[in-house]
N, C-alpha and C positions, 0 to 999 in steps of 0.2 A: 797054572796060577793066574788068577787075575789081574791083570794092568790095566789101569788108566792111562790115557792119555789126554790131560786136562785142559784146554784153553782158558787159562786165568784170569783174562781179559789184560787191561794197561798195568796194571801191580798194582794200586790202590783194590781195596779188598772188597771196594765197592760195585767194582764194573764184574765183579763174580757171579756167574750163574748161581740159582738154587743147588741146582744137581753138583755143580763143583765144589759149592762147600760142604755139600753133603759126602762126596766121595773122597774126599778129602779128610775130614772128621773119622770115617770107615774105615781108611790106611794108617799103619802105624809106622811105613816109612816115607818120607818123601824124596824125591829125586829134581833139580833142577839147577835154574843159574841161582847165584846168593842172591839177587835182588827177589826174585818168586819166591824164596821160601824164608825170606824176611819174616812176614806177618805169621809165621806160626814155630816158637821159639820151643814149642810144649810138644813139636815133635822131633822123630828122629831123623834128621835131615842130610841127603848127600848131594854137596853141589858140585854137580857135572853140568858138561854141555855138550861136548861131541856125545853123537848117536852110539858110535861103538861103546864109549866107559859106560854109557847110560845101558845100554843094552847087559853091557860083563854085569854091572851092577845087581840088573837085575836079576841075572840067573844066581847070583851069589845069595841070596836072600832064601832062609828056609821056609816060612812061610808068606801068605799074602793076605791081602793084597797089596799090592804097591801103586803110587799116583806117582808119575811123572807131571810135571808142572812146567808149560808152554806158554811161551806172554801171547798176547793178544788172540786171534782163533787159529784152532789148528791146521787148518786149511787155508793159510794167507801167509804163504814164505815161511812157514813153520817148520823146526826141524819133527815134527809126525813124520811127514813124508819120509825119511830116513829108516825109523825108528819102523815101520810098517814092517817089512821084510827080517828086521832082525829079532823080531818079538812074536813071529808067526806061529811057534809051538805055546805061547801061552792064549788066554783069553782076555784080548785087549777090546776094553770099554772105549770108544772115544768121545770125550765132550767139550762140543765145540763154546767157543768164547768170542767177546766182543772184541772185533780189530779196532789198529789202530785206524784204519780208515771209516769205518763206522762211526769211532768215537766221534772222531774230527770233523768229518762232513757235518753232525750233529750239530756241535757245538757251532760251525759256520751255518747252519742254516739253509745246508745245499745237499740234495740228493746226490748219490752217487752211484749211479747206475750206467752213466756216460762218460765214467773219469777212469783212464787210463793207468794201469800200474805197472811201478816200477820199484824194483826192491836194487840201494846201490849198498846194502849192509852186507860188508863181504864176499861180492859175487860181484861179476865182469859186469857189467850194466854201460847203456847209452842214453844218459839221461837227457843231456842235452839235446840231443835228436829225437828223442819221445815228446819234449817240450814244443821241439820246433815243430811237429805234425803233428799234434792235440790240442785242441781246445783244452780240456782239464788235464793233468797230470798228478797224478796221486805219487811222492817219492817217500821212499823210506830209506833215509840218510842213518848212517853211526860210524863209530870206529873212525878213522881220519878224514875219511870224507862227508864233511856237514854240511850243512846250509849254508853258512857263508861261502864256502868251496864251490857247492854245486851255483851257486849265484857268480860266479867269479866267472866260470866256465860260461855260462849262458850269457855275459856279455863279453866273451871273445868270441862266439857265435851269433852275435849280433842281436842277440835275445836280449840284452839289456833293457827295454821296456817291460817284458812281462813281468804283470802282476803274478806275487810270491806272499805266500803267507807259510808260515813256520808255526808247529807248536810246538812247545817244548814242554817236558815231564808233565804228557797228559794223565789225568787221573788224580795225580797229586797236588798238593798242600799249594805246591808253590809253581804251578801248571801256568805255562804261558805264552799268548800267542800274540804275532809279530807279523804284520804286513807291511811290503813296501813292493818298488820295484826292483829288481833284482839288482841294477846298479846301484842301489838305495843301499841293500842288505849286503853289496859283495863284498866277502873278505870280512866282514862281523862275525865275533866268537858266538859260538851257537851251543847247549847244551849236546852230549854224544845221543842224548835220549830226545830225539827229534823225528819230527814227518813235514815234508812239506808238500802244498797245495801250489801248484804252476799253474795262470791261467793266461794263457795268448790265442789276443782278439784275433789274428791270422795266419792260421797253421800253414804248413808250406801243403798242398792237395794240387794234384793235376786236371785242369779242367774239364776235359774231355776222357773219356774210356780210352779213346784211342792214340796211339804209342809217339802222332808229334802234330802240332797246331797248325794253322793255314800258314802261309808266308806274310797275309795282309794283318796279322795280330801282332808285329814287331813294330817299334819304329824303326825306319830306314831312314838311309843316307848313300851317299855315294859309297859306301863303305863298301864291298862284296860281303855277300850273304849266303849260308851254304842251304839253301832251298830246301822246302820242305819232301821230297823223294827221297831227296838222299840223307835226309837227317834221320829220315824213319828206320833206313838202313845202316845208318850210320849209331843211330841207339841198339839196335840188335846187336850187331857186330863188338857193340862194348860190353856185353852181358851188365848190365849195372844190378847191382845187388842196392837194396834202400838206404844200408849202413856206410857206403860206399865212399871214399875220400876218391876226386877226379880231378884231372887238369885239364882246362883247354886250353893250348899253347898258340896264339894265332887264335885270339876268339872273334876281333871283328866285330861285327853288330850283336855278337851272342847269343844268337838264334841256336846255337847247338849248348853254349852255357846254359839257357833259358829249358829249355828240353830235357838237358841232365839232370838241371835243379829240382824240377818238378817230379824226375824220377827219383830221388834223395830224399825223399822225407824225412829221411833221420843221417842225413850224410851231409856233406860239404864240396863245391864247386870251387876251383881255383880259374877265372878267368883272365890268363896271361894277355896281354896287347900293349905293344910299343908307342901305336899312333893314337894322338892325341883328341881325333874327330871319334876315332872306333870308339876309346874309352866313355868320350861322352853318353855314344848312341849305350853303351853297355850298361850305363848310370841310369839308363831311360828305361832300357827294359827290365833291367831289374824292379825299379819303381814300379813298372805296369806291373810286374804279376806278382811285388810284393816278396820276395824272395831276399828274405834273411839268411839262406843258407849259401848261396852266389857271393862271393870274396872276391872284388877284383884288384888285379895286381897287376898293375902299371912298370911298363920295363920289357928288357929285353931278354929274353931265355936262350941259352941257360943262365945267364947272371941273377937273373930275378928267383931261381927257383930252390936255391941255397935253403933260403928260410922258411919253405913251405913243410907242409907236413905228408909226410910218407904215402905216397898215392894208392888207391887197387886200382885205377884206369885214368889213361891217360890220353887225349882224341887231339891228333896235329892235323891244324885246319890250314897253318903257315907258319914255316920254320924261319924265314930268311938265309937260309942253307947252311943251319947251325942244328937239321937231326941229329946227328953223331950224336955230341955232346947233348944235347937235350934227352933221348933214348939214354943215354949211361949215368944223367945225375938220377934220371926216376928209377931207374936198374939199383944204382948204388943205395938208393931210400928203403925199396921194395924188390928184392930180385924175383918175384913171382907179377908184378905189372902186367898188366894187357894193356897192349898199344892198339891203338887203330888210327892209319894216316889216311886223308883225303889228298888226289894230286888230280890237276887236269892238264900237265906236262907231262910228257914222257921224262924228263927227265929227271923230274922230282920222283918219277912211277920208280927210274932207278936206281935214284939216289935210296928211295927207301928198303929195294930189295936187296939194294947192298948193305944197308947196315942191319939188315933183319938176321941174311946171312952173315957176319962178321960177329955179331953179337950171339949168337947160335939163340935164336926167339924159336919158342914152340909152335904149334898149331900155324906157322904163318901160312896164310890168306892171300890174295888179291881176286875182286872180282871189280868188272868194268860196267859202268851201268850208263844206259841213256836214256833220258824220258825226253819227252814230244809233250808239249801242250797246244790246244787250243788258240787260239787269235782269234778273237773279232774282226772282221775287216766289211763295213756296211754291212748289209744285210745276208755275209755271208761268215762263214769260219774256217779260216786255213790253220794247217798244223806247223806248230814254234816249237823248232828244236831248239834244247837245251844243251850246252856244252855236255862231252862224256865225262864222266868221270871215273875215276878207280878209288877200289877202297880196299885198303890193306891193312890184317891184323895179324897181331904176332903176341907174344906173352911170356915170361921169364921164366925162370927153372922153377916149380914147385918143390924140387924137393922128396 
């Protein structure tokens, strides 16, 4: 039997292809959600939406053909994809239709060949963090999480300036769009039939290919600083994934905050530090490279880390001799965590191998590293050792 599978474009009957209203006209059943098969009362209509009813449906039918009816095109977060595999013994037509991202670009006046998508319409999505590394951001919001919502979220990740524009029931009578900044819009009732357009002047981007920046691109202070060698080792060691929630405990001047951050495009930086000079210089470099995803949090851990949000990595640059407890509040948030500690004590080397053992942590690590650099000295160059350091990783039960 013959199927369609129809792209109906936004549900005004306007944004419809020729061939969809033709193939449409040619079935005498239709199949879809009740808003698609509104504008045609003159057939026999069955509103489904899960792929499997749509599927029973259609083998229940003695003859054909039958059009199933898809909002916007079939191929843009469309349940076809579904629908493919369980319609394989008929002969399925498919015709594609005008998205919602088509429409809307249109209407704004902006190509959309560089804009990033994200569908949060019942499905796991990181909106926020697709915002924070995009210039453009194409979202397709419904069901509880709108526009006002997704704006709410982007200014607790510091997004609160990105320009935002909403439209609401495009295609129709009473179709309407809505720009501000996201602090502007956050928390405004939003129709469920919504797309929004995110646009931020400076996505979070690492500037170089390579895995960590000179030592002379930070501001400094008297603060210590965990050098560019062992920061490059110190990012491997944490496998960061881009979605990635991280603490640094003991940030310091945030030369390894700053390195995380950049690895995070669509993740979040908690930079823990007590002392009051660190914080500054932390305030500094975040400014340089711009990094709305870098959180810093002022205090002492573990007391400060209560209210954070559930870590994948966690990097101690200095505990104040409170690992234990620091190790078991990220444990208790995340029991799968990856730690990795920096010591240039022995005795911090055992303080941490004893709570790696006592906490039974996976995969634990320790490697010792020492780099030499270079000195100028006149017209000559002698070599400048760098203190050694250890670097210890360890990781929670997976499960």
């Amino acid at each position: 039997m013959k199927v369609y599978l129809i792209g109906v474009g936004l549900g005004s009957p306007d944004t419809m292809t020729v061939a969809a209203r033709e193939a449409i006209e040619a079935c005498p059943v239709l199949i879809g959600a009740k808003r698609l098969l509104a504008p045609f009362p003159h057939k026999r209509c069955l509103p489904l939406i899960a792929a499997a009813d749509i599927a029973a449906a259609v083998e229940e039918q003695e003859e054909g053909p039958v059009a199933v009816l898809l909002s916007g095109d079939i191929g843009f977060y469309s349940g076809a994809k579904n629908l493919y595999p369980l319609l394989r013994r008929h002969e399925v037509v498919a015709l594609p239709g005008v998205s919602s991202l088509v429409y809307f670009c249109a209407k704004l006046h902006i190509p959309w060949q560089d804009i990033f998508l994200v569908s949060a319409h019942g499905r796991a999505h990181n909106a926020p963090g697709a915002v924070q590394s995009h210039e453009k951001t194409f979202i397709l919001t419904g069901g509880s999480y709108r526009p006002g919502e997704l704006c709410s979220e982007l200014c607790q990740w510091g997004l609160g300036h990105v320009r935002v524009t909403v439209g609401e029931r495009l295609s129709y009578t009473d179709e309407a769009i809505t720009t501000g900044t996201a602090e502007e819009l956050s928390g405004r009732a939003f129709d469920s039939l919504a797309v929004v357009l995110a646009e931020n002047p400076c996505p979070i981007r690492r500037p170089y290919a390579a895995p960590s920046l000179p030592d002379s691109a930070f501001c400094r202070g008297k603060v210590p600083m965990t050098k560019e060698e062992i920061r490059s080792l110190v990012l491997a060691r944490l496998r960061l994934e881009p979605h990635h929630t991280v603490w640094d405990v003991g940030a310091g001047t945030g030369s390894v905050s700053v390195e995380c951050a950049l690895a995070l495009p669509e993740g979040r930086l908690f930079a823990v530090e007590c002392k009051e000079e660190a914080v500054a210089l932390l305030r500094e470099n975040r400014a340089r490279f711009g990094l709305t995803n870098l959180h810093i949090v002022p205090g002492t851990a573990p007391e400060v880390l209560a209210d954070l949000p559930a870590p994948d990595r966690v990097f101690l640059g200095g505990t104040g001799g409170g690992m234990a407890a620091i190790l078991r509040t990220a444990l208790a948030k995340n029991p799968a965590v990856r730690f990795v500690v920096t010591a240039v004590t022995l005795e911090t080397v055992a303080e941490a191998m004893n709570c790696f053992a006592a906490l039974e942590l996976q995969e634990a690590e320790a490697v010792q590293i020492a780099a030499t650099r270079t000195r100028k000295a006149g017209s000559y160059h002698l070599m400048d050792a760098q203190n050694p350091v250890w670097i210890l990783s360890g990781e929670g039960y997976h499960g």
